[in-house]
N, C-alpha and C positions, 0 to 999 in steps of 0.2 A: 163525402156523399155515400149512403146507404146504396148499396146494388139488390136490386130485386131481381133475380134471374130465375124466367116460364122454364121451370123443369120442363124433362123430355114428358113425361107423362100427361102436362097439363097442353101441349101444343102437340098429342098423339105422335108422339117418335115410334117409330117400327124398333122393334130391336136386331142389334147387328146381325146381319146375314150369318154368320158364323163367330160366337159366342166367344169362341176359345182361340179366336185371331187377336183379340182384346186384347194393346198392349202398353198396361200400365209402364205411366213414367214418372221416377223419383225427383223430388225439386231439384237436388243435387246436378240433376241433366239437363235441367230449364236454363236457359241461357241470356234468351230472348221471348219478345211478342212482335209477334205477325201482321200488320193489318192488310186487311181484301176488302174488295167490294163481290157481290155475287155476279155482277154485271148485267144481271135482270131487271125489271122491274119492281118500283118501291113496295108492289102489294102482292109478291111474292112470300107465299108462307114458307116457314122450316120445312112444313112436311111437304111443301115441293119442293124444297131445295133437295130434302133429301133423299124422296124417291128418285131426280135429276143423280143424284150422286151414286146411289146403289143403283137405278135400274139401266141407266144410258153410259156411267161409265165405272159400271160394273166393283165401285170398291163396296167395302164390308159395313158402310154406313156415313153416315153425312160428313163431310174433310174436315170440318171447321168445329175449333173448338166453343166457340160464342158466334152467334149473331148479333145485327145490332138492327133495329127499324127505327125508321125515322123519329117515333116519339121519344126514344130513348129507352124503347124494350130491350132488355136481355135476354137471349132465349141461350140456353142451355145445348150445347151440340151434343159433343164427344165428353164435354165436361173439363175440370183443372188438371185430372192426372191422368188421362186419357192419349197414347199416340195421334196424332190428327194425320190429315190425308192432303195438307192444303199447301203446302212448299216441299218440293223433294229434297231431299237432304235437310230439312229444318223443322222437321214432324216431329221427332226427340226433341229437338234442340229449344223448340219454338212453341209457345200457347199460340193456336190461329183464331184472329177473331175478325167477323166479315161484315159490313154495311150492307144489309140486302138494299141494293140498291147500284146506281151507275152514276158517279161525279159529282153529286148532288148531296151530301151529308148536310144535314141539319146541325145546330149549335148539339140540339139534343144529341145526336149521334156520337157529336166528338165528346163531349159530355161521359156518357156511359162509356164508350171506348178509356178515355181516360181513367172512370174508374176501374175499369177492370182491370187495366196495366199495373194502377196501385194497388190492387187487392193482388194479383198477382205478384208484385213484389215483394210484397207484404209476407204472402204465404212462402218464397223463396227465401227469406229475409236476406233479398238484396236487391240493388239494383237490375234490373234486364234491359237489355238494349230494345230499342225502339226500332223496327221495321217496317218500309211498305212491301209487298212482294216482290215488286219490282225490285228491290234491292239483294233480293237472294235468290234471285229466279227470273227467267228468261220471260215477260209478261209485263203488260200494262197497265196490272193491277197493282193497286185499288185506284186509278185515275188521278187528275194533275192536283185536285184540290186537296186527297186525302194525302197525296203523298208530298206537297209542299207543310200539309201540317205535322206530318210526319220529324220533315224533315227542318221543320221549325222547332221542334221538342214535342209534340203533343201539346201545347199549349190548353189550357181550362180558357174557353170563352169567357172572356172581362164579365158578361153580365152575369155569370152563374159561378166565378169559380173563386168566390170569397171562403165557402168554408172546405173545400178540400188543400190536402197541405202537400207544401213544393217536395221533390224528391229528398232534399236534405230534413226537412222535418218529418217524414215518413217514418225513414232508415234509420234516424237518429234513438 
């Protein structure tokens, strides 16, 4: 599956409050991917995700490395080699990527989340472990449905996921 991911520019991203806080991270430190939900509502945009992020709790720009919306948009956060803001301890470690959204994921959602794990490990060239937050952080995110598929593998919905390839033909 092809990823289309809305640059910052095309869904108006503020840029970071502080430029030279900006902290590139080498694949070599990627470990893992992250999945969230925002806990909002489905028609919550980036750019209120991420004035919520810079202006109520005050960090240097949106936590999350990708978003994901129901139709299976990608929006672009912090980006691939970006520190993110969205698991303590797991911002190095971890690509975050978020469902705006609360328990409710679309096929589509799991969809483009999947691709981006593969494109991710792709860029790593290697496997990355699978997270829900809950799983590295004290929190109920990303809710019971996202994080049973989590913890199923990320599974490709049967109806859509004929031509993306299983982790060993990836890697191979």
């Amino acid at each position: 599956m092809t990823i289309n991911i809305v640059k910052r520019s095309a869904w108006n991203a503020r840029p970071p409050r502080d430029p030279d806080a900006v902290v590139k991270v080498p694949w070599s430190k990627r470990i893992e991917f992250v999945v969230h939900h925002t806990e909002g509502p489905t028609t919550q945009t980036p750019r209120e995700i991420q004035d919520f992020h810079m202006d109520e709790r005050g960090w240097n720009d949106i936590g999350y490395n990708f978003l994901v919306r129901d139709d299976g948009t990608v929006y672009e956060g912090r980006g691939w080699d970006v520190r993110g803001a969205h698991a303590t301890d797991h911002n190095v470690s971890g690509i975050g990527c978020s469902y705006i959204g609360m328990n409710s994921p679309t096929d589509a959602v799991k969809m483009a989340i999947r691709a981006l794990y593969d494109e991710a490990c792709a860029k790593a060239g290697r496997t990355l472990a699978k997270r829900a937050h809950l799983q590295v952080g004290n929190t109920d995110c990303p809710g019971t449905k996202l994080l049973a598929w989590v913890e199923a593998g990320m599974p490709v919905p049967a109806a859509a996921g004929a031509d993306l390839p299983s982790d060993d033909d990836r890697l191979a």
